[in-house]
C-alpha distance (Angstrom), angle and dihedral (degrees) to the residues before:
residue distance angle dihedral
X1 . . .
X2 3.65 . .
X3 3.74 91.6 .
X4 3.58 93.9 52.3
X5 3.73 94.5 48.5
X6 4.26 90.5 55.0
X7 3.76 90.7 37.7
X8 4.02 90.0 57.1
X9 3.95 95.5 32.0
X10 4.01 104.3 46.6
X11 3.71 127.3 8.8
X12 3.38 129.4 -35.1
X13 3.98 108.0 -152.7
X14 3.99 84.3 53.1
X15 3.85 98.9 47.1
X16 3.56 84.6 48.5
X17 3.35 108.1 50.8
X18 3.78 85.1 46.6
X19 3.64 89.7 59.9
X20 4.17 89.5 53.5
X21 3.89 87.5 47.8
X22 3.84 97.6 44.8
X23 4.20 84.9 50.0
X24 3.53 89.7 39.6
X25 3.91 89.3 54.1
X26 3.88 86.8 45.8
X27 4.01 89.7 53.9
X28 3.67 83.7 47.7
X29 4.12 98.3 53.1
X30 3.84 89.0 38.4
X31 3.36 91.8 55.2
X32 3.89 100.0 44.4
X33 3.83 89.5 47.9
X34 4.14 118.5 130.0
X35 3.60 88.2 -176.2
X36 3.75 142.3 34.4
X37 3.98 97.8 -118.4
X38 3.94 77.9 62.5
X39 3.89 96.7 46.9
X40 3.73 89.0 41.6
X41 3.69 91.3 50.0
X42 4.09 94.6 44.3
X43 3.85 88.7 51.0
X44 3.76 92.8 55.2
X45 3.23 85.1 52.9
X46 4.00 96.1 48.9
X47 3.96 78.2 47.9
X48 3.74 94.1 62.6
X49 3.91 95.6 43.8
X50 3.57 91.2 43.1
X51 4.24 88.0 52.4
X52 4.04 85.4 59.8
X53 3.85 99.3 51.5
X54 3.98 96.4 56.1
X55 4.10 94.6 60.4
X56 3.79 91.7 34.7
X57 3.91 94.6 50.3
X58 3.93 82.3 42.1
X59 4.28 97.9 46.1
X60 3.74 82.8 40.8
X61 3.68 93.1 60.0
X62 3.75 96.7 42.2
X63 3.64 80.5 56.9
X64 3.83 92.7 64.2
X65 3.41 106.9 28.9
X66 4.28 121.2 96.6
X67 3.34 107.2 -104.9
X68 4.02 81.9 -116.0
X69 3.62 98.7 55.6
X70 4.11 95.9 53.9
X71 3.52 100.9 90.3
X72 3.76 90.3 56.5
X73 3.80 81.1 46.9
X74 3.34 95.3 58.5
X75 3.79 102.4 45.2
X76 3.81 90.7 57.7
X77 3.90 89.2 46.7
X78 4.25 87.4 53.5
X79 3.89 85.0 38.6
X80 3.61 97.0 47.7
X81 4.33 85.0 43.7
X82 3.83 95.0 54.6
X83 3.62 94.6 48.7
X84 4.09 90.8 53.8
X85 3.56 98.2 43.8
């Protein structure tokens, strides 16, 4: 919800490539962990970067997608959600 709110409110390129860089820093800690209260800790914070690239990839779409296209848009988007989840 956060991630929505900043993708809609400031820019979207930057509050998306924050969201790759705070996952990518995540990947980073998870990786370098020597124990699991540091893996658990990096993955939360993979978690949280990961939570801002779904509604920026999706606001970024909507931005260039013809207005008569979107609701094809959207039904692969819910498709392509059911089948991961």
């Amino acid at each position: 919800m956060l991630f929505e709110i900043m993708c809609t409110s400031y820019n979207v390129k930057l509050t998306f490539m924050a969201s790759i860089f705070v996952t990518a820093m995540g990947s980073l800690t998870s990786g370098a962990a020597q124990s699991s209260t540091v893996l658990i800790i990096g993955r939360a914070i993979n978690g949280l970067g990961a939570a801002g690239i779904f509604p920026g990839v999706i606001v970024i779409l909507d931005d260039i997608t013809r207005p008569s296209n979107k609701p094809r848009l959207l039904a692969i988007l819910g498709f392509v959600s059911f089948i991961a989840f």
